[in-house]
N, CA, C and O of each residue as an XYZ file, in Angstrom:
432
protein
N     111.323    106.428     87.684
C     110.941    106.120     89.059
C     110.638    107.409     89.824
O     109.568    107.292     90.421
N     111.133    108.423     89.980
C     111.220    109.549     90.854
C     110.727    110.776     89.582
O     111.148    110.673     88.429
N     110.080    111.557     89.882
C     109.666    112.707     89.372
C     110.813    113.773     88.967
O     111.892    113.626     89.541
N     110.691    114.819     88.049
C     111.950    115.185     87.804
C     112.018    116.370     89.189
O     113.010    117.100     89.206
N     111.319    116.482     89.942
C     111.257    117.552     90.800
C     112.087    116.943     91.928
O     112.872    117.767     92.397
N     112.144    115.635     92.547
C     112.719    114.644     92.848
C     114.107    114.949     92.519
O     114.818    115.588     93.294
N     114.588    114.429     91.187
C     115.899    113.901     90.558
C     116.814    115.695     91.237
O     117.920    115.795     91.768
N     115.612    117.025     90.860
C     116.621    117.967     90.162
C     116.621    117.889     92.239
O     117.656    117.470     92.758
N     115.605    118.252     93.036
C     116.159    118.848     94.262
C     116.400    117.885     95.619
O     116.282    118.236     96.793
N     116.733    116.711     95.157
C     117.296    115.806     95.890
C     118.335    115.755     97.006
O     118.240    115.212     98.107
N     119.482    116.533     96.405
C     120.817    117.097     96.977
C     120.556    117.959     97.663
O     120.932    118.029     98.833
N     119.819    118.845     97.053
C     119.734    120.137     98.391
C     118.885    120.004     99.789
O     119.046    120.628    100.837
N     117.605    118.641     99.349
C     116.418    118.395    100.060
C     117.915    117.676    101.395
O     117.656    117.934    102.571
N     119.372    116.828    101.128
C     119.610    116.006    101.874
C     120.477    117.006    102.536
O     120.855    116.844    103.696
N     120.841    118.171    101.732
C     121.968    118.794    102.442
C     121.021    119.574    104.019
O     121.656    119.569    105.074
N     119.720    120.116    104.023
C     118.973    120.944    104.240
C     119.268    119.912    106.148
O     119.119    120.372    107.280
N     119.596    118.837    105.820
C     119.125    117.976    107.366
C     120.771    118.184    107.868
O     120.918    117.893    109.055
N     121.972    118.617    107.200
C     123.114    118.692    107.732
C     123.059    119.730    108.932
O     123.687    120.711    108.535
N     122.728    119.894    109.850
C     122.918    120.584    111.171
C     121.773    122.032    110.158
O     121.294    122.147    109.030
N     121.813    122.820    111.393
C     121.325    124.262    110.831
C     121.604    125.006    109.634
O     120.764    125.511    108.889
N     123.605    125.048    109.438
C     124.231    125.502    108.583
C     124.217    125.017    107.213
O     124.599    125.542    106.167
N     123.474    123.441    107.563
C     122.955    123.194    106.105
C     121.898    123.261    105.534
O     121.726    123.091    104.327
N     120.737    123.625    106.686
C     119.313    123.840    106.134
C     119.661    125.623    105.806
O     118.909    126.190    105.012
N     120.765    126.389    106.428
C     120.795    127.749    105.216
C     121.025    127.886    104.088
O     120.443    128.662    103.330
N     122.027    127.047    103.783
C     122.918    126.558    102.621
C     121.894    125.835    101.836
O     122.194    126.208    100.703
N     120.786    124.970    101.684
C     119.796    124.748    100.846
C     119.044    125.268    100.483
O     118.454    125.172     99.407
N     118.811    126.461    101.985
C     117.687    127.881    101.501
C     118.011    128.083    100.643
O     117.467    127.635     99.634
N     119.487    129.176    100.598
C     120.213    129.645     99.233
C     119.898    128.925     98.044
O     119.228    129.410     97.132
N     120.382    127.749     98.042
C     120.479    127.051     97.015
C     119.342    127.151     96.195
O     119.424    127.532     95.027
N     118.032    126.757     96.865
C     117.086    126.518     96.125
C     116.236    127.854     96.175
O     115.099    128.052     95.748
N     117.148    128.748     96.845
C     115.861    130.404     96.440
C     115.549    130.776     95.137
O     114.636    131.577     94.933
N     116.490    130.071     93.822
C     116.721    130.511     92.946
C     115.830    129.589     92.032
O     115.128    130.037     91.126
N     115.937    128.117     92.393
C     115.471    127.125     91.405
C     113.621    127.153     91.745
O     112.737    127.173     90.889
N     113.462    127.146     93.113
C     112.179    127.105     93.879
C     112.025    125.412     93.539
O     110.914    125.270     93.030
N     112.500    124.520     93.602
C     112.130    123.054     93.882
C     110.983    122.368     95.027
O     111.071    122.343     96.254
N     109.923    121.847     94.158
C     109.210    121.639     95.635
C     109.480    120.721     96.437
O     109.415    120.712     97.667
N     109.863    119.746     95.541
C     110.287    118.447     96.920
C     112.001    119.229     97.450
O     112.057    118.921     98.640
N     112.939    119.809     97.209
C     113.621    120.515     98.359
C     112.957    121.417     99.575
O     113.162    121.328    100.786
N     112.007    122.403     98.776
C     111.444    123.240     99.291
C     110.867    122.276    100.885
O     111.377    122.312    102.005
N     109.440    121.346    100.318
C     109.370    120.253    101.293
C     110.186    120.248    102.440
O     109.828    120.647    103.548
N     111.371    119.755    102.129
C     112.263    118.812    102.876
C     113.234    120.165    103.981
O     113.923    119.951    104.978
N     112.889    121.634    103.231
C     113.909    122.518    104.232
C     112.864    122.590    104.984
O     112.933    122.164    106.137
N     111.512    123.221    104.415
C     110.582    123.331    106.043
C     110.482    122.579    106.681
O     110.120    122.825    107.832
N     110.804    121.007    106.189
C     110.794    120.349    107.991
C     111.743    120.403    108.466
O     111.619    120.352    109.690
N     113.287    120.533    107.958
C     114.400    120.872    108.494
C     114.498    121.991    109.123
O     115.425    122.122    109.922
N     113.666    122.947    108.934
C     113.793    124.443    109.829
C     113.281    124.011    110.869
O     113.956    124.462    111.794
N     112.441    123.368    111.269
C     111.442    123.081    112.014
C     112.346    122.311    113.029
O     112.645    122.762    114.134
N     112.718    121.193    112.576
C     113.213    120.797    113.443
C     114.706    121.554    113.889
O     115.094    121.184    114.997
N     115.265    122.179    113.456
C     116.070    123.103    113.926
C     115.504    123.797    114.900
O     116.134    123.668    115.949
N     114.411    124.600    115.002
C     113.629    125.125    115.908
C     113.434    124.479    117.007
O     113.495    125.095    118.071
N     113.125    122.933    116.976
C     113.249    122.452    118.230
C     114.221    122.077    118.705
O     114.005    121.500    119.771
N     115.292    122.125    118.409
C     116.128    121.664    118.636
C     116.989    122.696    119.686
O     117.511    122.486    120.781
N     116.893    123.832    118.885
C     117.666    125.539    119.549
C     116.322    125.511    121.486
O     116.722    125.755    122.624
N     114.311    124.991    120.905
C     114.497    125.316    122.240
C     114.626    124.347    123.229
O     114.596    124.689    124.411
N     114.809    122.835    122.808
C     115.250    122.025    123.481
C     116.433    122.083    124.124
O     116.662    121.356    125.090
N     117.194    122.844    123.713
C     118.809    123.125    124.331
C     118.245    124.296    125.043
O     118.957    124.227    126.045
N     117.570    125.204    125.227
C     117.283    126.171    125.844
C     116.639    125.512    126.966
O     117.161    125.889    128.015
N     115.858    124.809    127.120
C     114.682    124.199    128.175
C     116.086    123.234    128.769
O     116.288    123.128    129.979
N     116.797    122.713    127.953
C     117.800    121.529    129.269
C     119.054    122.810    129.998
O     119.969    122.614    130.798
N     118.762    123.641    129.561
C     120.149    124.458    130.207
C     119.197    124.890    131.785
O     119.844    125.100    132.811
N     117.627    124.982    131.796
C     117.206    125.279    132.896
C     117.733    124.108    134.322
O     118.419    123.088    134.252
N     117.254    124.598    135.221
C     117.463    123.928    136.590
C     116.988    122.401    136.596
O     115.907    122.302    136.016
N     117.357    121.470    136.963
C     116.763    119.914    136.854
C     115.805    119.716    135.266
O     114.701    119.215    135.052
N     116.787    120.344    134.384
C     115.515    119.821    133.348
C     116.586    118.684    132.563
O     116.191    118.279    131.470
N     117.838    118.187    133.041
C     118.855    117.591    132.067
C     118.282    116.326    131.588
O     118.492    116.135    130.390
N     117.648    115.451    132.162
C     117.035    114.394    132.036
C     115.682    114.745    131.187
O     115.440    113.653    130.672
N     115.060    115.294    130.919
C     114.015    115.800    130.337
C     114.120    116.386    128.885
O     113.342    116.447    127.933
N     115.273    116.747    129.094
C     115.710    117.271    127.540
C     117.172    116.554    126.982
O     117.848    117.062    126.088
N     117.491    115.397    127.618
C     117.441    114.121    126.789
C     117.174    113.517    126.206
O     117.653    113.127    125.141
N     115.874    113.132    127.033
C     114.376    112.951    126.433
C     114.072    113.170    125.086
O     114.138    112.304    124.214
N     113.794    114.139    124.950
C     113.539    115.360    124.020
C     114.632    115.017    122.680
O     114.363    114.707    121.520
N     115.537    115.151    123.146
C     116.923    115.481    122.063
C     116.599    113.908    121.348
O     116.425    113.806    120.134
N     116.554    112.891    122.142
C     116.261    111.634    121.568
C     115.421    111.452    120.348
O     115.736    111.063    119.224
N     114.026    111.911    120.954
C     113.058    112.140    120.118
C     113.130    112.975    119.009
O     112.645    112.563    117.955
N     113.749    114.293    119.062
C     114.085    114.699    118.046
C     115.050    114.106    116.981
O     115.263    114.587    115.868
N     115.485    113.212    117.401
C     116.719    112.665    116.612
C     116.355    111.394    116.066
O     116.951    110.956    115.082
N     115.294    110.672    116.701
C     114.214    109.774    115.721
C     113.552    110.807    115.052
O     113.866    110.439    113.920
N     112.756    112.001    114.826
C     112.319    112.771    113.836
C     113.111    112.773    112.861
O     112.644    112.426    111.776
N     114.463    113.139    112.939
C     115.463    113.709    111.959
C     115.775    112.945    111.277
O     116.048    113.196    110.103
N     115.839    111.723    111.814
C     116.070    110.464    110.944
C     115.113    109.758    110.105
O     115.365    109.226    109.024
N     114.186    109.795    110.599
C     112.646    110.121    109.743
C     112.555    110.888    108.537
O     112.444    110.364    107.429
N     112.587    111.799    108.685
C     112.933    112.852    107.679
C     113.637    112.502    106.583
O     113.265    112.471    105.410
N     115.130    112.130    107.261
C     116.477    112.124    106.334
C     115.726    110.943    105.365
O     115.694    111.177    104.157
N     115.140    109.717    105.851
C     115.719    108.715    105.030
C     113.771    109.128    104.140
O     113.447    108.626    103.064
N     113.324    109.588    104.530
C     112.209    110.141    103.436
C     112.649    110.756    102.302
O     112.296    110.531    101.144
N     113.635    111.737    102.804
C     114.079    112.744    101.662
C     115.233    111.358    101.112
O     114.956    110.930     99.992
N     116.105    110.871    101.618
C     116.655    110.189    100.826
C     115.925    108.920     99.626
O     116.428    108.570     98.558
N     114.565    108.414    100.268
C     113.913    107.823     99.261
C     113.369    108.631     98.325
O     112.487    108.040     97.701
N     113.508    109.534     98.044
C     112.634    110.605     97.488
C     111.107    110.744     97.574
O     110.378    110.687     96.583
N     110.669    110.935     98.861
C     109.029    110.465     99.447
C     108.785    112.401     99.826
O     109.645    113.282     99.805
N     107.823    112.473    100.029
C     107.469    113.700    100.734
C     106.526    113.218    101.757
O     105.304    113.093    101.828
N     107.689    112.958    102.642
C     106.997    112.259    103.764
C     107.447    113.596    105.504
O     108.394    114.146    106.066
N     106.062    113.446    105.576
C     105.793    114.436    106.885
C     106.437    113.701    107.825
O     106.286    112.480    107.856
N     107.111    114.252    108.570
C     107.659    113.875    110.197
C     106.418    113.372    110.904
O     105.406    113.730    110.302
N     106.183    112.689    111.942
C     105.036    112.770    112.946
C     105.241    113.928    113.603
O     106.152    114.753    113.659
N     103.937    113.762    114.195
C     103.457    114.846    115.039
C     103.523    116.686    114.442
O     102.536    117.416    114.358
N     104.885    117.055    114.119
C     105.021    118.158    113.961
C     104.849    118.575    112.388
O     104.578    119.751    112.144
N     105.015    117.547    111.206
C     105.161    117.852    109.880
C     103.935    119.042    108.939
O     104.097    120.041    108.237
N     103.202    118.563    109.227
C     102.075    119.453    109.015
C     101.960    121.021    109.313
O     101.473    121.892    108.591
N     102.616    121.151    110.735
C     102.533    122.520    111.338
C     103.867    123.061    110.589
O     103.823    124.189    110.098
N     104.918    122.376    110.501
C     105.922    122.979    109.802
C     105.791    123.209    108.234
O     106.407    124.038    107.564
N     105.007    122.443    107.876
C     104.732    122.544    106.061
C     103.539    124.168    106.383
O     103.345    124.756    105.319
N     102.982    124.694    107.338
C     102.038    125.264    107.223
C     102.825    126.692    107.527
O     102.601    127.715    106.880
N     103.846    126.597    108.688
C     104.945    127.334    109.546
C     105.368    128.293    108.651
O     105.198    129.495    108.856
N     105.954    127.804    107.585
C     107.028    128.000    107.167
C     106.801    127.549    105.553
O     107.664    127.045    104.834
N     105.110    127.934    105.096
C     104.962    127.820    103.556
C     105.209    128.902    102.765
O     104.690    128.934    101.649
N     106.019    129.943    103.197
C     106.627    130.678    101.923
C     108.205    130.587    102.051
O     109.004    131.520    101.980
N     108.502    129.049    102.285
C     110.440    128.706    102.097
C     109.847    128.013    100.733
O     110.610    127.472     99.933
């Protein structure tokens, strides 16, 4: 059913969506094996880490708390997007941002 590229970087592709500290911890992991469907699955996890660090930056401004609610929401339908892609074993792009992050961030 799943490709062996699939089977071998599966684990690391799911660990990569555990907060920030786990999309480092998959870097590592897979600097060594170079897996592409992990590989995949950390650049959109960096990515969305990225928005995430400046979404917390933009709600700490003056009247932006409601706005980067907003935001955090949406990011958190992305993430979940993501997760259950990498958990089907799909190489499935996020909306909107997947593309720019597969392009971002093509030598992870």
């Amino acid at each position: 059913m799943y490709s062996d590229s699939v089977k071998e970087g599966k684990t690391i592709a799911i660990i990569s969506y555990i907060t920030w500290i786990g999309t480092l911890i998959a870097y590592f992991m897979n600097s060594s094996k170079k897996n592409s469907f992990a590989a995949f699955h950390i650049r959109q996890s960096v990515g969305l880490a990225l928005c995430s660090f400046l979404i917390t930056a933009i709600q700490m401004g003056p009247d932006m708390g409601m706005i980067g609610k907003i935001l955090k929401f949406a990011l958190l339908v992305l993430w979940v997007i993501g997760l259950l892609g990498c958990i089907k074993g799909e190489k499935k792009k996020i909306p909107l941002f997947g593309d720019v992050f597969q392009d971002w961030f093509k030598r992870i």
